[in-house]
ZAMARGU-4260 file (C-alpha; in steps of 0.2 Angstrom, whole numbers, plus 5000, padded with zeros to 4 digits):
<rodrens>
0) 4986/5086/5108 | 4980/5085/5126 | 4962/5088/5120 | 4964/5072/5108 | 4974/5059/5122
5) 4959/5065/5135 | 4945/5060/5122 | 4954/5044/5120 | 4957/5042/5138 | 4938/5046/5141
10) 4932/5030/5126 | 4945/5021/5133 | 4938/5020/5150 | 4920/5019/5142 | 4922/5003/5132
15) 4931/4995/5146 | 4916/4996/5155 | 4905/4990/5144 | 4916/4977/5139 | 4916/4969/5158
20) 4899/4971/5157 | 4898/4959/5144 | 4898/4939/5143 | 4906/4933/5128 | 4897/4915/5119
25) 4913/4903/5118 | 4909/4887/5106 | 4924/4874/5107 | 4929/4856/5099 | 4941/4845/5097
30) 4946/4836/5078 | 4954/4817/5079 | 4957/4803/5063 | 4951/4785/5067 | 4968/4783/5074
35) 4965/4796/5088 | 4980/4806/5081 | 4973/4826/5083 | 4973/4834/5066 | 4979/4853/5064
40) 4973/4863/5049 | 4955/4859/5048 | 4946/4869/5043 | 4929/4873/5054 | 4912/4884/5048
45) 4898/4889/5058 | 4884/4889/5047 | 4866/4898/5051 | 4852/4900/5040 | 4864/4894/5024
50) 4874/4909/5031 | 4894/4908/5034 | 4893/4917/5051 | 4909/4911/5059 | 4924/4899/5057
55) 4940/4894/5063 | 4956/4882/5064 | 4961/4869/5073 | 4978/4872/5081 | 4991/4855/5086
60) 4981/4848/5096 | 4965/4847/5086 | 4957/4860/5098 | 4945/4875/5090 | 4934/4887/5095
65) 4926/4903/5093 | 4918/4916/5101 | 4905/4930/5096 | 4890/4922/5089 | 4874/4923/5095
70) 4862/4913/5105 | 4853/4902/5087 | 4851/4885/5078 | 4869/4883/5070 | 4878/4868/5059
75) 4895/4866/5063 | 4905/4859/5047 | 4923/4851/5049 | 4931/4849/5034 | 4949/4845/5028
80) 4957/4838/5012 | 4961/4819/5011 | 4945/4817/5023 | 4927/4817/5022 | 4919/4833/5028
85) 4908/4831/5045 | 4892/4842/5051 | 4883/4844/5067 | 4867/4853/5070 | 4865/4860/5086
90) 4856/4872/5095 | 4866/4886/5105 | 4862/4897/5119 | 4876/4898/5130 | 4896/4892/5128
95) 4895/4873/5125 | 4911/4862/5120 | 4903/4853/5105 | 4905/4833/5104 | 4921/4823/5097
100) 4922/4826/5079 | 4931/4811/5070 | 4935/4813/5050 | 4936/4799/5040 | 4950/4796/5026
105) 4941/4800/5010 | 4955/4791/4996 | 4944/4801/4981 | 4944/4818/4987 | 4962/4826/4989
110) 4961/4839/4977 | 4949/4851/4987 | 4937/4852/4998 | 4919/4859/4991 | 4912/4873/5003
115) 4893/4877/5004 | 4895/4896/5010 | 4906/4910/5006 | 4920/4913/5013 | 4921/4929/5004
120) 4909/4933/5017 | 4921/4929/5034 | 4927/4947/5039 | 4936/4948/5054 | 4941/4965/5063
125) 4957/4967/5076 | 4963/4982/5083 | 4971/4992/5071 | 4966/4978/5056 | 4955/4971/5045
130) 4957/4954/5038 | 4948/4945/5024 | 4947/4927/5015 | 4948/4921/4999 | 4935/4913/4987
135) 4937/4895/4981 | 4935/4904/4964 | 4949/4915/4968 | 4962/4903/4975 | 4962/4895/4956
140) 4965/4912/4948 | 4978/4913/4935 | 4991/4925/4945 | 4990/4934/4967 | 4983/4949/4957
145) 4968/4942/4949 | 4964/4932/4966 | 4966/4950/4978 | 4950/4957/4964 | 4937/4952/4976
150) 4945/4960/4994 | 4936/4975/4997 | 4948/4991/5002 | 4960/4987/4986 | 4960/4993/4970
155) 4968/4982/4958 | 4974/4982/4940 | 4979/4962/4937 | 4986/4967/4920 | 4999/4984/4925
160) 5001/4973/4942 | 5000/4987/4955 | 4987/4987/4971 | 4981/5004/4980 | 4969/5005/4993
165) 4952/5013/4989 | 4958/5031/4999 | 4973/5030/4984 | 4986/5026/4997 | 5000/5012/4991
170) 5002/4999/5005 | 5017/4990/5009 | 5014/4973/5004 | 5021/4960/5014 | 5023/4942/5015
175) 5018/4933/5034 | 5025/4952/5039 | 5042/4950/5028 | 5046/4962/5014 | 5049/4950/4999
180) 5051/4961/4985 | 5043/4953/4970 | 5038/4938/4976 | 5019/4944/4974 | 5021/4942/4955
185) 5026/4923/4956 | 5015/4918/4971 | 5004/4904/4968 | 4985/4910/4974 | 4980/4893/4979
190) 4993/4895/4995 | 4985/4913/5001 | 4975/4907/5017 | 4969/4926/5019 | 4973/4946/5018
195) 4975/4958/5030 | 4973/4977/5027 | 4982/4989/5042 | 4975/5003/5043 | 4982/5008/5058
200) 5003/5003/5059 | 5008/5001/5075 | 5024/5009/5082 | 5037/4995/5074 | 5032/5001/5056
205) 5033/5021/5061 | 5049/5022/5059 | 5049/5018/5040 | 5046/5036/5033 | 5027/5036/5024
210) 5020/5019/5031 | 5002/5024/5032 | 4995/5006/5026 | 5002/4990/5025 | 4995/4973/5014
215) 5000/4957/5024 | 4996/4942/5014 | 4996/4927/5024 | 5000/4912/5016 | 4998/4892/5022
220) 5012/4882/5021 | 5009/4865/5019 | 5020/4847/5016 | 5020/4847/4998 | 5032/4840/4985
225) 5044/4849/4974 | 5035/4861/4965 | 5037/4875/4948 | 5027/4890/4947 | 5027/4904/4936
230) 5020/4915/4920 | 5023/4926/4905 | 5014/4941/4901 | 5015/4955/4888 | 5002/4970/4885
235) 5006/4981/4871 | 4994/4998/4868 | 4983/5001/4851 | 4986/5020/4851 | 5006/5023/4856
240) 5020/5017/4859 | 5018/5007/4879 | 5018/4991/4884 | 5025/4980/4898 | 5033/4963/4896
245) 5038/4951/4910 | 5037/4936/4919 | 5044/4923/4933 | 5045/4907/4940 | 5046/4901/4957
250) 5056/4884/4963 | 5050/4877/4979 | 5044/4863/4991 | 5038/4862/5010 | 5056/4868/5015
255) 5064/4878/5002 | 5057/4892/4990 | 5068/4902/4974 | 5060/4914/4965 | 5065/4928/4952
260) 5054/4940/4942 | 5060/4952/4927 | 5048/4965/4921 | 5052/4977/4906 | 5042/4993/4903
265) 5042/5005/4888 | 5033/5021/4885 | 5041/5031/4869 | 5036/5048/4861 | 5021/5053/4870
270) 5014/5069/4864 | 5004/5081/4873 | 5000/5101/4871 | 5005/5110/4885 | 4999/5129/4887
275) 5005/5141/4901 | 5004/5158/4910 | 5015/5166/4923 | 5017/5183/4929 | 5035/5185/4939
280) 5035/5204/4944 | 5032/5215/4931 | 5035/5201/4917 | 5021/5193/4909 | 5022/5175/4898
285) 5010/5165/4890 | 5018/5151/4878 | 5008/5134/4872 | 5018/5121/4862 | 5021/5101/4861
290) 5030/5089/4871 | 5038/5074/4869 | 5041/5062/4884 | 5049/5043/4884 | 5053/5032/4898
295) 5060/5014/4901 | 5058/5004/4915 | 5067/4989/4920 | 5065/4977/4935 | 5073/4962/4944
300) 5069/4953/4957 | 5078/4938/4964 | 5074/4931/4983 | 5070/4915/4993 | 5068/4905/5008
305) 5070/4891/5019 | 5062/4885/5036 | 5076/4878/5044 | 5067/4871/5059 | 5054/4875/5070
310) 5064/4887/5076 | 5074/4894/5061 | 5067/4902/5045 | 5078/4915/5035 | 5072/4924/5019
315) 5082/4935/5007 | 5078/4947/4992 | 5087/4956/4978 | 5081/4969/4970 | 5086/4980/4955
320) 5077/4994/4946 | 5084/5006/4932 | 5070/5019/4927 | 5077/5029/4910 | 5069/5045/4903
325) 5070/5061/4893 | 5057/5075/4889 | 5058/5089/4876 | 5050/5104/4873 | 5045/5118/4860
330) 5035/5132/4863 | 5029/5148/4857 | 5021/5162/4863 | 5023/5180/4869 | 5034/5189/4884
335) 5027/5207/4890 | 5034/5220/4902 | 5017/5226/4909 | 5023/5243/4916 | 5029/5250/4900
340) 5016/5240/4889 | 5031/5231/4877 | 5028/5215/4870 | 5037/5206/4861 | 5036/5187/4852
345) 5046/5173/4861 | 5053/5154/4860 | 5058/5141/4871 | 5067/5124/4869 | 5066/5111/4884
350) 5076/5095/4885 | 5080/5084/4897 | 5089/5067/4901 | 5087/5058/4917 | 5095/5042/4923
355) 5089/5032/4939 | 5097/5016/4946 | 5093/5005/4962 | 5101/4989/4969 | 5093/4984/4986
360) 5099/4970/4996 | 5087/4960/5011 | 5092/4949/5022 | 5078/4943/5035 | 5078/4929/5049
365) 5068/4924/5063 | 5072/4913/5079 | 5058/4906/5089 | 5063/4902/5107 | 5046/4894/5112
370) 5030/4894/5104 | 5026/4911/5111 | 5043/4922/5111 | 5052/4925/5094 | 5068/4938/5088
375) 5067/4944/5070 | 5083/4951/5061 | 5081/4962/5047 | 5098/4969/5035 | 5094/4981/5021
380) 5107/4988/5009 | 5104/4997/4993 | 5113/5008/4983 | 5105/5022/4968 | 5111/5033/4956
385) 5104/5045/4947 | 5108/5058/4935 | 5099/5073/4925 | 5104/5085/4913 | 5094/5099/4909
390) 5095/5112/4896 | 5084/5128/4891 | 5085/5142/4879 | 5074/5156/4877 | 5072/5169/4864
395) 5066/5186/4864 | 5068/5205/4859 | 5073/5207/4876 | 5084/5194/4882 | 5093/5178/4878
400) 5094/5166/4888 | 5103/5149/4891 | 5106/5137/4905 | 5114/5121/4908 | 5113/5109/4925
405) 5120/5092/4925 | 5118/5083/4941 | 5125/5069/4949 | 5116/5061/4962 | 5122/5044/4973
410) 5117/5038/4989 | 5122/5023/5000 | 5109/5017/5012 | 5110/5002/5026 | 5098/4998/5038
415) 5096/4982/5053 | 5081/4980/5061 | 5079/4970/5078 | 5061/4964/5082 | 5057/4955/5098
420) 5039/4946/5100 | 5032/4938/5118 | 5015/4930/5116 | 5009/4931/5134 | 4995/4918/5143
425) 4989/4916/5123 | 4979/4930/5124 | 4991/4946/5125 | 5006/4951/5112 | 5022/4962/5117
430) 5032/4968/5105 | 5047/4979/5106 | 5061/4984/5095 | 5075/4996/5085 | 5078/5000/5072
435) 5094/5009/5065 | 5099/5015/5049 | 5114/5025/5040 | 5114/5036/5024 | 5126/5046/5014
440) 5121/5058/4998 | 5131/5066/4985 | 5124/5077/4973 | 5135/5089/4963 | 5130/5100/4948
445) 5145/5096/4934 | 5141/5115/4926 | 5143/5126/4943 | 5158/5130/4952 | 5150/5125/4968
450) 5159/5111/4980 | 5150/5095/4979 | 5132/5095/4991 | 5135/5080/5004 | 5119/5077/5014
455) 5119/5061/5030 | 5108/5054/5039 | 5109/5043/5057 | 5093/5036/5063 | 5089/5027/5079
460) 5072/5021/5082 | 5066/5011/5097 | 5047/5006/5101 | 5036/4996/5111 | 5018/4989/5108
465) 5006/4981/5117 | 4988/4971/5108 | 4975/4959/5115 | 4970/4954/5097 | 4972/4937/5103
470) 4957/4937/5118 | 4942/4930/5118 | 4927/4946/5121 | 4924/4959/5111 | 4935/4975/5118
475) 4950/4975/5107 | 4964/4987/5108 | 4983/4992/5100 | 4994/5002/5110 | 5014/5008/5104
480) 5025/5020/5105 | 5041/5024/5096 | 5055/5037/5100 | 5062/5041/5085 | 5081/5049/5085
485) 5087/5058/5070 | 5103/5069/5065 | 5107/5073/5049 | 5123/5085/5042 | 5116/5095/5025
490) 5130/5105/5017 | 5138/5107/5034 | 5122/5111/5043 | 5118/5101/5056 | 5101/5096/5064
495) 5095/5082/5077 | 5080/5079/5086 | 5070/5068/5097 | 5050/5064/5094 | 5040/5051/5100
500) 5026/5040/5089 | 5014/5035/5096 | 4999/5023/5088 | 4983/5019/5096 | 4970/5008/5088
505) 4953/5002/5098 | 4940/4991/5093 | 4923/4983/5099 | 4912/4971/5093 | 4894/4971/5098
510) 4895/4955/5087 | 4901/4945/5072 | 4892/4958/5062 | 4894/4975/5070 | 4910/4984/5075
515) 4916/5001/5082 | 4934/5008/5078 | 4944/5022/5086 | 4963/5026/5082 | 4973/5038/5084
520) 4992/5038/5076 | 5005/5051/5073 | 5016/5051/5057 | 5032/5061/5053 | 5036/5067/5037
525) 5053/5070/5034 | 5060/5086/5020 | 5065/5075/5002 | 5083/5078/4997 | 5078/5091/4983
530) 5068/5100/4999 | 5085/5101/5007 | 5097/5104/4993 | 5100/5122/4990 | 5107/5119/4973
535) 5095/5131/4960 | 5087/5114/4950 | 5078/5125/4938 | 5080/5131/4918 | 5070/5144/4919
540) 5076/5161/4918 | 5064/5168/4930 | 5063/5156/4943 | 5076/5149/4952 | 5067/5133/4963
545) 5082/5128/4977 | 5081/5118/4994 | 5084/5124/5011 | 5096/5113/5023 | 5086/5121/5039
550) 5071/5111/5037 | 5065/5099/5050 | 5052/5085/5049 | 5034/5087/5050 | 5021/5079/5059
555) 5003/5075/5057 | 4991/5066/5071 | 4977/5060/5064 | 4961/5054/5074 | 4951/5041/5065
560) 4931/5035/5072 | 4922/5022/5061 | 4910/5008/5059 | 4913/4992/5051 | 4895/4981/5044
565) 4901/4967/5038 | 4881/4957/5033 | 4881/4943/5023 | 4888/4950/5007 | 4890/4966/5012
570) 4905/4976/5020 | 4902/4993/5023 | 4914/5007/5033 | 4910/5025/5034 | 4922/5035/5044
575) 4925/5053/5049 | 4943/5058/5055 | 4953/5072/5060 | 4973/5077/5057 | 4983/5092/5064
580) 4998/5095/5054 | 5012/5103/5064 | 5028/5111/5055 | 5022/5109/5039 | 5034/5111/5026
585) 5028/5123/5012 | 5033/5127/4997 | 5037/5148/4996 | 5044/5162/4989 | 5049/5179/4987
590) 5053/5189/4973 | 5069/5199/4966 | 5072/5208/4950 | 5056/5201/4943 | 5066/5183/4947
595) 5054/5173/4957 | 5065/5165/4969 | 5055/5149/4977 | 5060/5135/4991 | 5054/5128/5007
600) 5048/5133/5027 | 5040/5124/5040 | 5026/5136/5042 | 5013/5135/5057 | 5000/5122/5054
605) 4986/5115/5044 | 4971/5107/5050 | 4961/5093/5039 | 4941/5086/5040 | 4940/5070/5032
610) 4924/5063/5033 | 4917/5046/5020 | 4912/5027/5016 | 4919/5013/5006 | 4907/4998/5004
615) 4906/4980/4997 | 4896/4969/4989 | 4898/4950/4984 | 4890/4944/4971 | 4889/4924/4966
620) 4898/4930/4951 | 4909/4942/4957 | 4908/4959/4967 | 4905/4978/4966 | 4911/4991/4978
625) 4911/5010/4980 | 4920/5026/4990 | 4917/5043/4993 | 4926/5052/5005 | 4925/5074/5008
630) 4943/5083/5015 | 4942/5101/5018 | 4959/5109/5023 | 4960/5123/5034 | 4976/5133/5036
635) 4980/5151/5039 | 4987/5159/5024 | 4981/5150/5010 | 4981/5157/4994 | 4966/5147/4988
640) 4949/5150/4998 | 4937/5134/4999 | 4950/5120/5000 | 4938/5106/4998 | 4943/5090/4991
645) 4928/5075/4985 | 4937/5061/4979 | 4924/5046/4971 | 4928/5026/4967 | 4919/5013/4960
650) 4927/4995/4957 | 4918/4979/4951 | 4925/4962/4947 | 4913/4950/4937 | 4917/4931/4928
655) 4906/4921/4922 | 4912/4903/4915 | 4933/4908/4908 | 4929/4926/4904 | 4931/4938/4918
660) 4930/4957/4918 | 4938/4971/4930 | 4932/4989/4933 | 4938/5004/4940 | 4935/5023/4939
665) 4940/5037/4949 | 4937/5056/4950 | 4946/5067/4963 | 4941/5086/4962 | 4956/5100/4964
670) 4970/5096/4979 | 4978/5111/4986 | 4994/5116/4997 | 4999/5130/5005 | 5001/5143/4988
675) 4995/5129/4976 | 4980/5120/4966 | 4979/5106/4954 | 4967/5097/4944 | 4967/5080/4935
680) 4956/5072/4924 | 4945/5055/4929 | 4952/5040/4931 | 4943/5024/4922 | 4952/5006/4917
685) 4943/4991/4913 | 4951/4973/4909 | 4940/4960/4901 | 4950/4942/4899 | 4947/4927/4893
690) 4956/4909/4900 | 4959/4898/4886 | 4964/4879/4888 | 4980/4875/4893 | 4984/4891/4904
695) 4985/4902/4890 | 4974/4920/4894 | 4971/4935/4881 | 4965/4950/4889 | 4958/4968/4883
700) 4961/4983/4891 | 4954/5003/4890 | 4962/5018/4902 | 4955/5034/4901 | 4938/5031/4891
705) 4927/5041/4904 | 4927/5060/4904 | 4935/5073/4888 | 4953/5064/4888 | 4968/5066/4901
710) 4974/5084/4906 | 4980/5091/4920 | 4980/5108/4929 | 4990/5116/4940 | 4990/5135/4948
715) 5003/5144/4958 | 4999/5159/4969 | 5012/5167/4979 | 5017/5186/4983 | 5020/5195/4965
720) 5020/5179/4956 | 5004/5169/4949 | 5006/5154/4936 | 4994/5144/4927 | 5000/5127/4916
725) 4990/5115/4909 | 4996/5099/4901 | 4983/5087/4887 | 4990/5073/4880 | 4985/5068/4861
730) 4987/5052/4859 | 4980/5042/4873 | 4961/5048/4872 | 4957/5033/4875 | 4969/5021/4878
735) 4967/5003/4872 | 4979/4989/4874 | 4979/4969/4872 | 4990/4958/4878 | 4991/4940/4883
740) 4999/4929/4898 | 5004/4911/4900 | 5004/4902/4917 | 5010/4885/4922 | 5011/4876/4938
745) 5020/4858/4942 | 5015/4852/4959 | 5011/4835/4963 | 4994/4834/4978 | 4998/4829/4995
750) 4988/4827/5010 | 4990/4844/5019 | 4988/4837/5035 | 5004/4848/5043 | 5003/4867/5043
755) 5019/4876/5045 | 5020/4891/5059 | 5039/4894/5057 | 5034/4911/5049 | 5014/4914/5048
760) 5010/4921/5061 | 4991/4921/5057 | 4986/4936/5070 | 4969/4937/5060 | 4963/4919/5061
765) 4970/4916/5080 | 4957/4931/5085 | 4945/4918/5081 | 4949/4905/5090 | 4966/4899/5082
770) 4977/4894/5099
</rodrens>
């Protein structure tokens, strides 16, 4: 730990110096109508060699300016809609404030502006962020899915409507940094001004267990009418029995918005051929069969807003999931007691029935004092249930075996988080904050005699953070801390602690094109209820699986150096990073009676090398990217030798005319933990739509057609037991689906002259030049 705070202290001090060293180019403006009046919103483009190199936006008072580009012939091209567009030539080699620009009301031309250059090719990088813009071509996409296909870093599937980052990570998506769930599946594209990927959270989002990525889409509010938005979608598969159907609308205009989403998802009587091995003791098993699995899913999503003022702007969200499932099992096979050589012929039935339910409740508001100070109030409630009964019977020469658990789980959960903002002198951001949170679990097992397991939670997290991503220059950084208090009561054993959080992030930009990145951040795990639980939630006669109260969080600190191209077309990002995990909770355990009896320590410490790239390329028609990344693991007392992990990704979006095509395929080689290995067969999914007139779309899409089918492995190792499973579903080699979406929009065009601030914070575009 002290070896990784003095290498940053040491390119800390380093960068500093070469940043004083350094003079930074500023070119500023000033946007007026024939009347004088400043405009705020337009949109300004540096162009060089028909290259978009730089743009910005001009803030109340019509001001712009950027900083970065280098000494060169530029055109400087003002555009907003309702106005005819303005260029100047000019010749730059040192900072110049460019002449009075005055745009002309243009009666035929409210719909849009036309562009020459890409935006697409407009990256800009802040401290712990990268942010990118949206085509033309993508703003009129049917849906927020099919417009996010073209930012590099995400993985999207438009038709299942998820989004994944290249490294497989699943971002928090949220909205001008407010969680509104299921507002993404309504959103209109056309209102997205850009996306910004966070690599590196700072401190106010470390207190949420497993942020390690979050999506913020930023959106431009504008003066507009009354509008309707919405769609319809169903997919339905070829080959079995899954599909997805849903839709929603949204109800809005320059002060007010209503949504509400409904999804409904079915997957019924999979098949697959399962085989497995296990040696507990001196008891050998091998059994192969079928299952059968079925799931349903179900979700709502209800939410809104309003901008009360300049000052006041309030959001809420309702959300409710129900997740219904059941699996069953029959296999046939063998059982042996190796010592005394008998064998004898064996069966096993498997059923089980689970239940989940979720109702969550946001309430978010915001209070700006000045321009440049701001308090946000966050309230979460939700409520789940869940419930599971399980049942196996085995049958052999030498035992019979039965066993029943039904379980009963329900948790209460609130939350309020208090944010506080300061924008200092324009150029510096504060932040600082708690957040506390309250939970209560009850899980009891109708078919023991045990009390019910009552498991709480109090947490109480306060941080500070501290960013320049608002200055002119090219030295960036991203500093915050969070102490994080926890104390939890499971089955009458009590635990607290104290931990701090910090998060670093440090950026420098030789120019618009190169940057360097260095972060640091530290994460904390925390034990899952069935980790703590130590109830026995197995069926099998020779392995009980049960939780240990004791446990205690764990922590990774992670050390992240890359290297960010961004030419023309082109992004590129390879990387190298190292993380020390500390108290790492393992999954162990020792043997009795030939029982294997298996839960949960924190044991020592694991060490992981991650080294890779991710690039992207735009095409006039679309755009292709890759990933590769190498992991090795090294902890003391692994089972497995050679822990190394590759993992590869290629994604490609193409369109020509109204069809369009999407692309992905995947491969990641075997993951391991402390006694375990598993393998999975290659991803591949590719969507190929086609828009037909009056906002209908039919699309076709294929899931698993690269590679011999979909299995998975896994391997146990541990002291006197081994196990081996595999698991080959039948019916879905490959899967092909079709489906088909309507979507409508009812807006009437306005001038978009005013741009609403209450909540779009915009951090991305003020780093260049947005005051």
């Amino acid at each position: 730990m002290k070896r990784i705070l003095s290498l940053i202290s040491v390119i800390v001090c380093s960068l500093s110096l070469l940043h004083a060293q350094t003079t930074a180019i500023t070119v500023s403006g000033n946007v007026k109508d024939k009347d004088k009046s400043p405009l705020q919103g337009c949109t300004v483009y540096f162009i060089q060699a028909d290259t978009l190199v730089g743009g910005s936006i001009t803030d109340k008072k019509g001001d712009f300016s950027v900083k970065g580009l280098q000494a060169g012939d530029y055109v400087c091209r003002v555009s907003m809609v309702g106005f005819k567009k303005i260029e100047h030539p000019f010749k730059l080699t040192g900072s110049v404030r460019l002449p009075q620009f005055t745009l002309q009301e243009d009666a035929t031309q409210l719909k849009e502006v036309t562009v020459t250059g890409d935006k697409r090719n407009i990256v800009h990088s802040s401290a712990g962020s990268t942010t990118f813009f949206l085509s033309e071509h993508a703003k009129k996409a049917k849906t927020a899915y099919d417009a996010l296909l073209e930012v590099p870093k995400l993985v999207v599937n438009p038709i299942e409507r998820n989004i994944k980052l290249l490294t497989g990570e699943s971002p928090i998506i949220l909205i001008d940094g407010v969680n509104r769930p299921g507002y993404i599946n309504v959103m209109n594209p056309e209102i997205i001004e850009s996306v910004e990927i966070i690599d590196v959270p700072d401190a106010r989002y470390l207190g949420e267990e497993g942020v390690t990525a979050i999506l913020n889409i930023h959106l431009k509010r504008v003066a507009t009418p009354t509008y309707v938005n919405g769609n319809i979608y169903a997919n339905h598969a070829l080959t079995y029995r899954y599909g997805v159907t849903g839709g929603g609308a949204e109800l809005g205009n320059a002060k007010s918005s209503l949504y509400l989403n409904l999804q409904s998802f079915y997957f019924s009587d999979t098949k697959s051929n399962e085989y497995s091995e296990s040696q507990s003791g001196d008891i050998r098993r091998k059994f192969s069969g079928e299952q059968l699995y079925s799931a349903n899913s179900y979700y709502a999503a209800l939410g809104g807003d309003r901008i009360f003022s300049d000052k006041n702007y309030a959001a809420f969200a309702l959300k409710y999931i129900s997740n219904p499932s059941d699996t069953e099992s029959h296999r046939q096979g063998s059982v042996e007691y190796a010592s005394e050589q008998k064998q004898s012929d064996a069966t096993v039935y498997n059923q089980s029935d689970n239940k989940y339910h979720l109702a969550t409740a946001y309430l978010y508001y915001k209070h700006s004092f000045s321009k440049h100070q701001s308090l946000e109030a966050t309230g979460n409630y939700s409520y789940s249930y869940s419930g599971s009964i399980g049942e196996q019977q085995e049958h052999n020469d030498f035992y019979q075996y039965h066993h029943l658990i039904d379980y009963i789980n329900d948790r209460h959960y609130g939350k309020l988080d208090l944010d506080y903002t300061n924008l200092i002198q324009g150029k510096y951001s504060l932040t600082a904050g708690s957040n506390t949170s309250y939970s209560s679990t009850n899980i009891d097992d109708k078919e023991d005699c045990f009390p019910v397991y009552n498991y709480k939670k109090w947490q109480e997290y306060l941080y500070v953070g501290f960013n320049n991503n608002r200055s002119g220059g090219k030295f960036f950084y991203l500093l915050s801390i969070g102490m994080d208090m926890l104390f939890t009561e499971a089955d009458g054993v009590k635990n607290h602690y104290i931990d701090v959080l910090p998060s670093v992030a440090l950026i420098y930009k030789f120019n618009q094109k190169h940057n360097l990145n260095l972060s640091y951040r530290r994460h904390r795990y925390s034990p899952t209820l069935s980790m703590l639980n130590p109830r026995n939630t197995s069926t099998d006669s020779l392995l009980i699986n049960q939780g240990n109260p004791y446990l205690r969080p764990s922590f990774q600190d992670q050390v992240r150096l890359s290297y960010k191209l961004s030419y023309k077309s082109l992004f590129l990002e390879p990387y190298i990073s190292y993380s020390y995990s500390s108290k790492l909770i393992n999954a162990v355990g020792t043997l009795k009676d030939n029982i294997y009896i298996q839960s949960y320590r924190n044991l020592l410490c694991a060490n992981f090398l991650n080294a890779g790239t991710s690039a992207n390329y735009n095409l006039p028609f679309g755009n292709i990217g890759m990933s590769a990344y190498y992991e090795r693991r090294y902890q003391k007392g692994m089972t497995f030798a050679n822990a190394d992990l590759w993992n590869f990704n290629m994604n490609a979006y193409l369109y020509y005319k109204q069809v369009s095509l999407s692309l992905n395929m995947g491969y990641t080689t075997a993951s391991y933990g402390y006694t375990t290995k598993s393998e999975g067969t290659p991803y591949s999914n590719a969507n190929l739509s086609w828009n037909l007139p009056k906002n209908w779309r039919v699309y076709v899409m294929g899931q698993y057609f690269v590679g011999t089918g979909m299995w998975s492995k896994s391997w146990v190792k541990d002291e006197g037991y081994t196990s081996y499973k595999a698991n080959y579903l039948t019916d879905r080699i490959p899967t092909f689906s079709i489906g088909a979406s309507y979507t409508f929009k009812n807006k009437v065009q306005n001038k978009w002259r005013q741009k609403k601030q209450f909540n779009n914070d915009d951090r991305e575009l003020q780093g260049i030049g947005v005051k």
